[in-house]
PAZAPA-4460 file (N, C-alpha, C; in steps of 0.05 Angstrom, whole numbers, plus 32768, in hexadecimal, padded with zeros to 4 digits):
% residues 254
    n_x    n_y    n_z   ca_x   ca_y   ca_z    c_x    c_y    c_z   seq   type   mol
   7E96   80E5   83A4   7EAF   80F3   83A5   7EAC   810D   83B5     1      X     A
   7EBD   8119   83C5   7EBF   812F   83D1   7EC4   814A   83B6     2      X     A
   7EBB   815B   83C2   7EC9   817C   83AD   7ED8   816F   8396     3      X     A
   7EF2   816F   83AD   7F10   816A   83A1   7F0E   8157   8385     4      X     A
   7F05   8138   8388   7EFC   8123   837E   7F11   810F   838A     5      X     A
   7F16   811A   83A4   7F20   80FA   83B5   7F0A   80F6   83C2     6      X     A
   7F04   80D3   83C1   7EFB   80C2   83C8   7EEF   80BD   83E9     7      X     A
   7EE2   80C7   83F2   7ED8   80C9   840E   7ED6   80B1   841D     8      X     A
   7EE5   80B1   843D   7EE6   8095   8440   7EE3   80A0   845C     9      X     A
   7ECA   808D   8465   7EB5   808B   847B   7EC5   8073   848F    10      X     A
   7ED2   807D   84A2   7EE2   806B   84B4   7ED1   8066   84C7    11      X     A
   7ED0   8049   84D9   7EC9   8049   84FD   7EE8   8038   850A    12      X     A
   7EE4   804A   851B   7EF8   8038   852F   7EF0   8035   8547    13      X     A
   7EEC   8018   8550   7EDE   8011   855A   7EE7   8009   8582    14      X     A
   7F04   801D   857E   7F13   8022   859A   7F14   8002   85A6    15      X     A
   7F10   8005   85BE   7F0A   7FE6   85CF   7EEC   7FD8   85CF    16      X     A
   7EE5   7FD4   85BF   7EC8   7FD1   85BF   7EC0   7FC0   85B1    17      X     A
   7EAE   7FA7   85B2   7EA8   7F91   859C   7EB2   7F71   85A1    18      X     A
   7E9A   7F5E   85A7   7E9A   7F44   85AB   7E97   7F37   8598    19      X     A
   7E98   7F28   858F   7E8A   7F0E   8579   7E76   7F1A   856C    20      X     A
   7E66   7F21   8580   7E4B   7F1E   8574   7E4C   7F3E   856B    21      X     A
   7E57   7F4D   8567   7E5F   7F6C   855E   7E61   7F66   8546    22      X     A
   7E6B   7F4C   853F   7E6D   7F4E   8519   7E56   7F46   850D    23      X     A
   7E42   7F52   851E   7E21   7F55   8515   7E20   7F6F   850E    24      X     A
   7E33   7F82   8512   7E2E   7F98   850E   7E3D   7F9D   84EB    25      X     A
   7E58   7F8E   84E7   7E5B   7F99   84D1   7E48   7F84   84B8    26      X     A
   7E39   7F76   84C5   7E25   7F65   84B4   7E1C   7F74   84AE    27      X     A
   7E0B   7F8C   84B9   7DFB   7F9B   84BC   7DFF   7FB4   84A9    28      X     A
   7E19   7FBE   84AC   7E1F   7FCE   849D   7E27   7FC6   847D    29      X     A
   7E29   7FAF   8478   7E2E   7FA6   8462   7E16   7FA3   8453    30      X     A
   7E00   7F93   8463   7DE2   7F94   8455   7DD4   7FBB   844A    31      X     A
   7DE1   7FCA   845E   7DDD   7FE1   8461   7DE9   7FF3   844A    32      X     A
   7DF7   7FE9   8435   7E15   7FF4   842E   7E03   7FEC   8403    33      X     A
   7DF1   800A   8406   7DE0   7FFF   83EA   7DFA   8010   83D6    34      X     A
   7DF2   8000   83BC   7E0A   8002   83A6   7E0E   8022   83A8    35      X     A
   7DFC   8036   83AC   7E09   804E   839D   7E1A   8059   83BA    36      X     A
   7E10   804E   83D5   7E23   8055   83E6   7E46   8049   83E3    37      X     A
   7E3B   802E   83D8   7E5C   8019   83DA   7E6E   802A   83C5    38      X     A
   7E60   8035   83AB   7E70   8043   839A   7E75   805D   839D    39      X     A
   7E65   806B   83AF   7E6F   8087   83B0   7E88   808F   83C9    40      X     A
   7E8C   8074   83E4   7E96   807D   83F0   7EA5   8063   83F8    41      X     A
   7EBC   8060   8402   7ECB   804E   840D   7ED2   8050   8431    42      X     A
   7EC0   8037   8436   7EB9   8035   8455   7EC4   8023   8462    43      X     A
   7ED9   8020   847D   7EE6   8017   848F   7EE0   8011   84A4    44      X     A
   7EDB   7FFA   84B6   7EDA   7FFC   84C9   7EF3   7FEA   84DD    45      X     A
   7EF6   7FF1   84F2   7F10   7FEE   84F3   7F06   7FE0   8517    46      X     A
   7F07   7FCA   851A   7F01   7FBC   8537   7F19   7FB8   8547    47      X     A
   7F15   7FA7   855F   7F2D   7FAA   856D   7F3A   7F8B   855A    48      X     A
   7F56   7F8B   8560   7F66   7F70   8559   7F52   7F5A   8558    49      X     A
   7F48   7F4F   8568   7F44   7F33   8576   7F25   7F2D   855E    50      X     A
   7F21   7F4A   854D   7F05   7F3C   853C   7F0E   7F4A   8521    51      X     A
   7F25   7F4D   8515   7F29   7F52   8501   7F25   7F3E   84E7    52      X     A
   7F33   7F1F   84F0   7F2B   7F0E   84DE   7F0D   7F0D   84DD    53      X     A
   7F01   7F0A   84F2   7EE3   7F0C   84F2   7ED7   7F1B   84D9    54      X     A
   7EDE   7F37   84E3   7ED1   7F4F   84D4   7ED4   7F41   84B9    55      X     A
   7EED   7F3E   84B2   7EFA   7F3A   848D   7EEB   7F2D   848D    56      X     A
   7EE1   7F1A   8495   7ED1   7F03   8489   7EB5   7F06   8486    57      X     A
   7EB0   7F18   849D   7E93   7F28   849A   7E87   7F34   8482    58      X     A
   7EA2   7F4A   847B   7EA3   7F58   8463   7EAB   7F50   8446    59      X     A
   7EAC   7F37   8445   7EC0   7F27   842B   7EA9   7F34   841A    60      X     A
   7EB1   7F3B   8404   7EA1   7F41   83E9   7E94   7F52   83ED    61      X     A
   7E94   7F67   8401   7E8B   7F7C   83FD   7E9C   7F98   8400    62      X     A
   7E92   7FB8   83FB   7EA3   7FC8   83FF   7EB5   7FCC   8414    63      X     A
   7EA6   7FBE   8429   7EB6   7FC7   8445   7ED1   7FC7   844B    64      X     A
   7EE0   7FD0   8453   7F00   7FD1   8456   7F01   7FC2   8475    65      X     A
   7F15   7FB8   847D   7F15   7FAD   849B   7F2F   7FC1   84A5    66      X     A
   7F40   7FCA   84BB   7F55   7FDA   84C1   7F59   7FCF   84E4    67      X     A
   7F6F   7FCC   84E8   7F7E   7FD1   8504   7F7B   7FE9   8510    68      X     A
   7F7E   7FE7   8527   7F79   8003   8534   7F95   8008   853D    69      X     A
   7FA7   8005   8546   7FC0   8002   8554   7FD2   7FEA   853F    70      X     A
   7FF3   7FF7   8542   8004   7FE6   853B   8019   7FE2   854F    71      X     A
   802B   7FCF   8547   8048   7FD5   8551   805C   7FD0   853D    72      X     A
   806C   7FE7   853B   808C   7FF6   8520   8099   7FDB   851E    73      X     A
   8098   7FC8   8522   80AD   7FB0   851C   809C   7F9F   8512    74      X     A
   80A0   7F8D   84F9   8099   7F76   84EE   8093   7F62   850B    75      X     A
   80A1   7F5C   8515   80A6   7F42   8525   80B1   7F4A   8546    76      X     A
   80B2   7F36   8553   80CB   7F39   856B   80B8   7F32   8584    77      X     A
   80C7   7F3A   859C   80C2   7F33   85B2   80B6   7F49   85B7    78      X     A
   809B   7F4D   85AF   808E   7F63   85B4   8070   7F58   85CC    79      X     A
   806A   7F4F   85DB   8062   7F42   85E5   8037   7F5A   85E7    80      X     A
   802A   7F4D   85D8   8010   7F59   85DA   800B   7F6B   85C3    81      X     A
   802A   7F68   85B4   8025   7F7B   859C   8017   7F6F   8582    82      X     A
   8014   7F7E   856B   800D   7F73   8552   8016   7F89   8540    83      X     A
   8029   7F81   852E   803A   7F84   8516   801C   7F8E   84FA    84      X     A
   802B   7FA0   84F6   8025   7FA2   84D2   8024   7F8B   84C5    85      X     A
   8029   7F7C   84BF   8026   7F66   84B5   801A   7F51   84C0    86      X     A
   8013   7F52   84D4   8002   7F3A   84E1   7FE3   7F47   84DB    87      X     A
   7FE7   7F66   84DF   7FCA   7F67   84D9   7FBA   7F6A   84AE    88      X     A
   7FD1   7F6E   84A3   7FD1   7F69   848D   7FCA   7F41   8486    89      X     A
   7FD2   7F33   8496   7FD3   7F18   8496   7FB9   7F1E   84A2    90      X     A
   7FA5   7F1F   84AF   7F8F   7F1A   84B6   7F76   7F2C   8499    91      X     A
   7F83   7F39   848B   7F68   7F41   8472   7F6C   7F65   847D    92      X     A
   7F7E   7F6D   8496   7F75   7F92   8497   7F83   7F9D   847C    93      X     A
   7F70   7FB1   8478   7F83   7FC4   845A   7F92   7FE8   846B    94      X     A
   7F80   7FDD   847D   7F86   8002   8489   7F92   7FF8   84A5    95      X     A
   7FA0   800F   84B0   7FA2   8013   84D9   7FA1   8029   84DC    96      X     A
   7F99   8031   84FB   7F95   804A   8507   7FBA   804F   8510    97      X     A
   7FC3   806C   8508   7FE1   806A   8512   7FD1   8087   8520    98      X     A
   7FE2   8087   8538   7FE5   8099   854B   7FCE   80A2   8550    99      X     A
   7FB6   8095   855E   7FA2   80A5   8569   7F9E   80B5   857D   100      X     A
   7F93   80C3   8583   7F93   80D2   85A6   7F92   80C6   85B7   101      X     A
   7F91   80B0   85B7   7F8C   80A2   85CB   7FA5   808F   85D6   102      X     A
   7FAC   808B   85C6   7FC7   807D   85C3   7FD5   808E   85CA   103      X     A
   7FE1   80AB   85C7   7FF3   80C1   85CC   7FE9   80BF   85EC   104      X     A
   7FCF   80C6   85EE   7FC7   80D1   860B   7FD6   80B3   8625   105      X     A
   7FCA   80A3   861B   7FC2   8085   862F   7FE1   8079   862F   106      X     A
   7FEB   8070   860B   8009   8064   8610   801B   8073   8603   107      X     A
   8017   8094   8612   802F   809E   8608   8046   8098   85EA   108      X     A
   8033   809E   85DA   803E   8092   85C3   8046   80AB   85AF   109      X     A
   805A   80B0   85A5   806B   80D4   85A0   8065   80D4   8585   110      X     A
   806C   80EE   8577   8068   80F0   8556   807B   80DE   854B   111      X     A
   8099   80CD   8552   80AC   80C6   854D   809F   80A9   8542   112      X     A
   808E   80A1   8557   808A   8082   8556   8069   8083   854C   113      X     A
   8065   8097   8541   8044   8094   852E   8057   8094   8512   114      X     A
   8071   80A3   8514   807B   80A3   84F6   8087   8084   84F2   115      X     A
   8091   8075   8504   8097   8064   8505   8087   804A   84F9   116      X     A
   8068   8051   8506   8056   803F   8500   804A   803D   84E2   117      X     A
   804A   8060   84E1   803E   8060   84C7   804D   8054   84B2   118      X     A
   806D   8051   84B5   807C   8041   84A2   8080   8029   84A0   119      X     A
   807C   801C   84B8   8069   8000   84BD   8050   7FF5   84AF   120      X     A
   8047   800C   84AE   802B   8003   8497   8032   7FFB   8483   121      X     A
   8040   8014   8474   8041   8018   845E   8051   7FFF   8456   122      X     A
   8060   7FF4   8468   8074   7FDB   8467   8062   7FC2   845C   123      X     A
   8050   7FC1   8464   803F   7FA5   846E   8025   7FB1   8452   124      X     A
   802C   7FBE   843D   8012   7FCB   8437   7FF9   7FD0   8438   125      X     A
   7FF9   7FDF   8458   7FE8   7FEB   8457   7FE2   8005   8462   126      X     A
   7FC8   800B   8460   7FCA   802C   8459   7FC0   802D   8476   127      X     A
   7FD9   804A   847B   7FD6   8052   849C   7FC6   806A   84A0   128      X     A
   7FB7   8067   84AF   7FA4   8088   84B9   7FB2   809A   84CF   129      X     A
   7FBC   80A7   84CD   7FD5   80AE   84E7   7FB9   80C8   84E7   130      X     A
   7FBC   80CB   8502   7FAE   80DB   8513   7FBF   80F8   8522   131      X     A
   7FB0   8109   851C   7FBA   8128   852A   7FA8   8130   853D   132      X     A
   7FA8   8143   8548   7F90   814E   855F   7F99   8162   856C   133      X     A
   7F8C   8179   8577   7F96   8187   8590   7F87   8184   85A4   134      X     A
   7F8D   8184   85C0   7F81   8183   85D6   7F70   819A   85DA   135      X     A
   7F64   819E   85E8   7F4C   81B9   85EF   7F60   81CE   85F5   136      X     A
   7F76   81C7   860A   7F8B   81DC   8613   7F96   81EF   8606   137      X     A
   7F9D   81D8   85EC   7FAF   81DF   85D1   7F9A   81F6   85C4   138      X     A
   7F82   81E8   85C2   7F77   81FA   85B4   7F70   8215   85C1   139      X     A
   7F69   8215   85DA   7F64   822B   85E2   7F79   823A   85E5   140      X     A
   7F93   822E   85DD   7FB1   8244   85E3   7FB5   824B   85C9   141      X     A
   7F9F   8240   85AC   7FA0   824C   859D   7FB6   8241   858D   142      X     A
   7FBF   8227   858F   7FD7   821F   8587   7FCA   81FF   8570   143      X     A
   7FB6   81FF   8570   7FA9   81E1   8566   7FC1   81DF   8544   144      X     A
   7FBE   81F9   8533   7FC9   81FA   8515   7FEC   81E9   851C   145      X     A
   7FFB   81FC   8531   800F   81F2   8539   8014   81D0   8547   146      X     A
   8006   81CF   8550   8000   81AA   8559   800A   819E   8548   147      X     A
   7FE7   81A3   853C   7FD8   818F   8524   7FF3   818B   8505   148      X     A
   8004   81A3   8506   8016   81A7   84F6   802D   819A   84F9   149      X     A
   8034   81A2   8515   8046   818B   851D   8044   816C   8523   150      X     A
   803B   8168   852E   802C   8147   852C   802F   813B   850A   151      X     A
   8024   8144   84F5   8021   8147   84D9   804E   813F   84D7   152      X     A
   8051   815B   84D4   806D   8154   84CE   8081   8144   84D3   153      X     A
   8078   8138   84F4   8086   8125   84F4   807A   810A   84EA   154      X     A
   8061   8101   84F4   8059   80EC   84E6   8051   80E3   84D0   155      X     A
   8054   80F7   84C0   8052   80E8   84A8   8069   80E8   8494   156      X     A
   8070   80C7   848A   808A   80B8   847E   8095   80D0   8461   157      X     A
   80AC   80CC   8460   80AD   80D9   8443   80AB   80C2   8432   158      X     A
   809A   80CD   8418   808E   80C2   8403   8076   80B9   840E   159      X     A
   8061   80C2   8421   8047   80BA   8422   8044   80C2   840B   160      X     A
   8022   80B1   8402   801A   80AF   83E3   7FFD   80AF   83F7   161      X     A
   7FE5   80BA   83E9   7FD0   80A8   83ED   7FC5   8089   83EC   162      X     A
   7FD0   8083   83EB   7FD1   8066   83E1   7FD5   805B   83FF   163      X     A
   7FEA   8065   840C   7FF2   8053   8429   7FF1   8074   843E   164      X     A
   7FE1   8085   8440   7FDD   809D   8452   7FC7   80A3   844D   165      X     A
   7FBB   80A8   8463   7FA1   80B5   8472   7FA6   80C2   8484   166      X     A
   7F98   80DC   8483   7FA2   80EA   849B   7F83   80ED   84AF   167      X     A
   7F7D   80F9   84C3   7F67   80F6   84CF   7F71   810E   84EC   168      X     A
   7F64   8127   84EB   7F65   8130   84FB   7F47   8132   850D   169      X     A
   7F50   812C   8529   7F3C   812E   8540   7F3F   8141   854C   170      X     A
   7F3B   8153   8556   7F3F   815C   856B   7F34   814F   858A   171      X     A
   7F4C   814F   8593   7F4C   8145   85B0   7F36   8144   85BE   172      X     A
   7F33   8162   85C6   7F0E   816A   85CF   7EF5   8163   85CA   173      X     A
   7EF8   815E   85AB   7EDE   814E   85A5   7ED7   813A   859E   174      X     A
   7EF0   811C   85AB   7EEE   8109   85A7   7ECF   80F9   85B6   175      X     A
   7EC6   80F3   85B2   7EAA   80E4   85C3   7E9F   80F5   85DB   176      X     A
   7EA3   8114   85D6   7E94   811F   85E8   7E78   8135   85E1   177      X     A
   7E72   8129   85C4   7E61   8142   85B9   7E63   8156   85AD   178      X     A
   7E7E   8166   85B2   7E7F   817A   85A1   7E9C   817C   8590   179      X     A
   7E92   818C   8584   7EA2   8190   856B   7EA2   81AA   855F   180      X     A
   7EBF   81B0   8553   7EC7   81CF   8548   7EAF   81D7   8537   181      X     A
   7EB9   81EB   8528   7EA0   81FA   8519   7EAF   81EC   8503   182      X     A
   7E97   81F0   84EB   7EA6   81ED   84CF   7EC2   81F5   84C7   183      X     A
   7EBA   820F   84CE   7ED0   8224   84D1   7EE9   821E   84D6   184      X     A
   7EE3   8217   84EF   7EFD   820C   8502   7F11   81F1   84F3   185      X     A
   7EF8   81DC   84E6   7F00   81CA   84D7   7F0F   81CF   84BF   186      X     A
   7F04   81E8   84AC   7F0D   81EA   849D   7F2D   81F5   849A   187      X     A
   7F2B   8206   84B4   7F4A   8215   84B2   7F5E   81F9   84BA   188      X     A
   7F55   81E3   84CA   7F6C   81D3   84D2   7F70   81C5   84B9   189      X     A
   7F52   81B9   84AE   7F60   81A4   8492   7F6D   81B5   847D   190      X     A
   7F6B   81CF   847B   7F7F   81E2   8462   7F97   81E1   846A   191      X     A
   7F98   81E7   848D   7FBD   81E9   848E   7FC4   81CD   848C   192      X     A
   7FAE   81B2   8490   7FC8   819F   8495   7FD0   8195   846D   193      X     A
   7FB7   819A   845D   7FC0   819B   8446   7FD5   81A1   8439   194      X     A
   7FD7   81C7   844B   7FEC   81CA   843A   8010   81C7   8449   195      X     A
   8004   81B3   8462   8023   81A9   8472   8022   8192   845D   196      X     A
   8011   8187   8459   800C   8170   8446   8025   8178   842B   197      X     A
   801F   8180   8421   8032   8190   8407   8043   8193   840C   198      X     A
   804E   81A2   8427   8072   8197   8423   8077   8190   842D   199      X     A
   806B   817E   843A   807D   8160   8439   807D   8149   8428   200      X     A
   8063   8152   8411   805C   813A   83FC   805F   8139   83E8   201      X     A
   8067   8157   83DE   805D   8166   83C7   803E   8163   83BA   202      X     A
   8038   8160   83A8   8026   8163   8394   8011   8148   83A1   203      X     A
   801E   8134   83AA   800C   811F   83B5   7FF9   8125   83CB   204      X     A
   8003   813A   83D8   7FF3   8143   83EB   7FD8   814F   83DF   205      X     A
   7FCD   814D   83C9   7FAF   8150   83C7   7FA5   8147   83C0   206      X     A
   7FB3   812B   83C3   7F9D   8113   83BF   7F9B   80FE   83DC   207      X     A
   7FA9   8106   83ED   7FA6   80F9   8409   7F8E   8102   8413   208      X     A
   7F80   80EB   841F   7F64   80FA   8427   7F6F   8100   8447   209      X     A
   7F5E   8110   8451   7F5E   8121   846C   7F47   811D   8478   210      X     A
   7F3F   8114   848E   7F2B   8105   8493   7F1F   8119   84AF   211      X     A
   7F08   811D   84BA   7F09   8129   84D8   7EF6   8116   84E2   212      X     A
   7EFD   8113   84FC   7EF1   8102   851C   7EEA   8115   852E   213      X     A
   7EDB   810C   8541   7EDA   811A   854E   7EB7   8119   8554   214      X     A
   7E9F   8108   8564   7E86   8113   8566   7E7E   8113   854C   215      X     A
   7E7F   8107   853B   7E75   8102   8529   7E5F   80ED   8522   216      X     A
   7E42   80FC   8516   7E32   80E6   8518   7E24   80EE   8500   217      X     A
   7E04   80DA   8503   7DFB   80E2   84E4   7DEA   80FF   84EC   218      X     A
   7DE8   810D   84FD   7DD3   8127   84FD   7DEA   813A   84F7   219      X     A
   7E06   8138   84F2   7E18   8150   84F4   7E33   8144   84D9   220      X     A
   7E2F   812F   84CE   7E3D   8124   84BD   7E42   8131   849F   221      X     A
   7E25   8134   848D   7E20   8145   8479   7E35   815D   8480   222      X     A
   7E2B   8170   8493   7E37   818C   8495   7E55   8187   8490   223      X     A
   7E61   8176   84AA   7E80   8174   84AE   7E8D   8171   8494   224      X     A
   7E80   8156   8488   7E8F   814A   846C   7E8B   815D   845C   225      X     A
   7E80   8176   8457   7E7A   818B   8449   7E94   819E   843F   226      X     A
   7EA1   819D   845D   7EB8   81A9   8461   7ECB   81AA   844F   227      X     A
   7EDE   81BA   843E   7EF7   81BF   8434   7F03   81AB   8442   228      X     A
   7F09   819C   8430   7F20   818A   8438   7F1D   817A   844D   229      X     A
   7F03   8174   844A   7EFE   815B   8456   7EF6   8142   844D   230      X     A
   7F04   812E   844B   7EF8   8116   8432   7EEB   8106   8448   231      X     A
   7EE8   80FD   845A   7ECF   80F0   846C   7EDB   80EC   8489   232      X     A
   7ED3   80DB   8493   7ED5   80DC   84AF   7EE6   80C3   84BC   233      X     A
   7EF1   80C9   84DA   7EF8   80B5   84F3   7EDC   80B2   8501   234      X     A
   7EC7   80A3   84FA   7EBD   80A4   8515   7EBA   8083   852E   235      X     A
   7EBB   8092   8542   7EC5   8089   8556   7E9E   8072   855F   236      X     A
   7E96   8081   8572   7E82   8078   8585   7E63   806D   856B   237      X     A
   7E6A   8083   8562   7E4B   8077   8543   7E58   8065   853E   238      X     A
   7E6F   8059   8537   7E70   8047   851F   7E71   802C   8528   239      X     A
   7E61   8026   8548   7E5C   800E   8554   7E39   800A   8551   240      X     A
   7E2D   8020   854A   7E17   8016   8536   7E16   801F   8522   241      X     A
   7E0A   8007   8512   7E0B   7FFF   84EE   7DFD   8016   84EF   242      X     A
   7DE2   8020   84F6   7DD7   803A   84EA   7DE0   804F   84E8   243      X     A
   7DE9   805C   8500   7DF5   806D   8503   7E0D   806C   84F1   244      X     A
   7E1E   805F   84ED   7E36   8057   84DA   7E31   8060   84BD   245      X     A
   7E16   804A   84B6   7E0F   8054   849F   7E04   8073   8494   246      X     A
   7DF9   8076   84A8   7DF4   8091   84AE   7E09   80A9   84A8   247      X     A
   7E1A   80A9   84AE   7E34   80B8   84AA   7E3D   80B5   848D   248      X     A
   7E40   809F   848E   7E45   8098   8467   7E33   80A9   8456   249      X     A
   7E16   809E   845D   7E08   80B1   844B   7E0B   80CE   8447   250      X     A
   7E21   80D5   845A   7E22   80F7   8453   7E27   80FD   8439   251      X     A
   7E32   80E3   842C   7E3E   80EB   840A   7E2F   80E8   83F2   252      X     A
   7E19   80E0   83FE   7DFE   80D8   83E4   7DF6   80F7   83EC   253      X     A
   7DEE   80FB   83CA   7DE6   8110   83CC   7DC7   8116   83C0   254      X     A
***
């Protein structure tokens, strides 16, 4: 358990990345995944579409969670290359990635339609990780609290519960390039989005976990997860090896 005593949950998302033979990796992490780790922390990894049934099946009977990385806001339709909340609930996912940086950056995708998605989840039950971030610009104009705040307000549904919300802030800058804020820096963003968290949630808002991404590995993992209001991690590039993966997890054995 983190400080607080919410439940720390060690995410990978695994972007465009992963063949067949990649579900050697969550073998790997599953053999890897010893009882006092499986009970102290709740671990996700989240592949592209095309190996999700894979994964589930990889992971049947053990802690592992399986998650979508991307949705699309409608059950059904002539959505041509899309996949519905519910189709990925029909394949074994419990989680999806809603609004990542990458997605905003690449398919222009707005706070309107992450709020959108995230109510899609919640439709199809399951629990959405909606993503915040500021760009380097942002930050250096000193504006990241304001972003990260806004982004927050709009996308997330009224009546999020923990139960179907995860929040996960990245900053933009230190997505897969090495570096990363100071503690410091961490700490002031997960307090304000906590306490944007509170009015818009009331009282539920301190039990939603808040997650940070960002260059996250196992030599810098301990420190991060250390953080105020940080219940565990997005990570991105580690969490395509099982060690490294596992590695990160272990920040919570103590």
């Amino acid at each position: 358990m983190t400080k607080s005593g919410r439940r720390p949950l060690v995410a990978g998302n695994w972007k465009m990345n992963g063949l067949r033979a990649s579900i050697a990796v969550v073998e790997a992490v599953r053999n890897g995944l010893t009882p006092e780790l499986g009970e102290s922390t709740d671990v996700l990894i989240c592949p592209p579409s095309t190996l999700i049934a894979s994964c589930v099946a990889a992971a049947y009977g053990s802690p592992i969670a399986i998650g979508g990385q991307n949705l699309h806001a409608k059950p059904s339709g002539a959505f041509t290359g899309s996949i519905s909340a519910e189709m990925l609930a029909d394949l074994g996912a419990s989680y999806v990635i809603v609004g990542h940086s990458e997605r905003r950056a690449y398919h222009h995708e707005t706070d309107d339609g992450v709020h959108a998605k995230a109510l899609a989840a919640r439709r199809a039950g399951l629990c959405g990780i909606i993503c915040v971030g500021e760009t380097k610009e942002e930050r250096e104009e000193g504006r990241t609290l304001d972003i990260v705040r806004a982004q927050l307000a709009i996308g997330v549904p009224k009546g999020a519960s923990a139960r179907d919300t995860v929040i996960a802030y990245e900053p933009v800058w230190a997505i897969g390039t090495g570096l990363t804020p100071t503690p410091a820096d961490i700490a002031e963003v997960h307090a304000s989005l906590r306490e944007m968290l509170g009015q818009l949630i009331g009282a539920e808002a301190q039990a939603v976990r808040i997650l940070y991404g960002g260059s996250v590995k196992p030599s810098n993992a301990r420190e991060l997860m250390a953080v105020e209001n940080v219940d565990g991690a997005l990570v991105g590039g580690a969490s395509l090896v099982a060690e490294d993966f596992l590695g990160i997890a272990r920040a919570y054995l103590r």
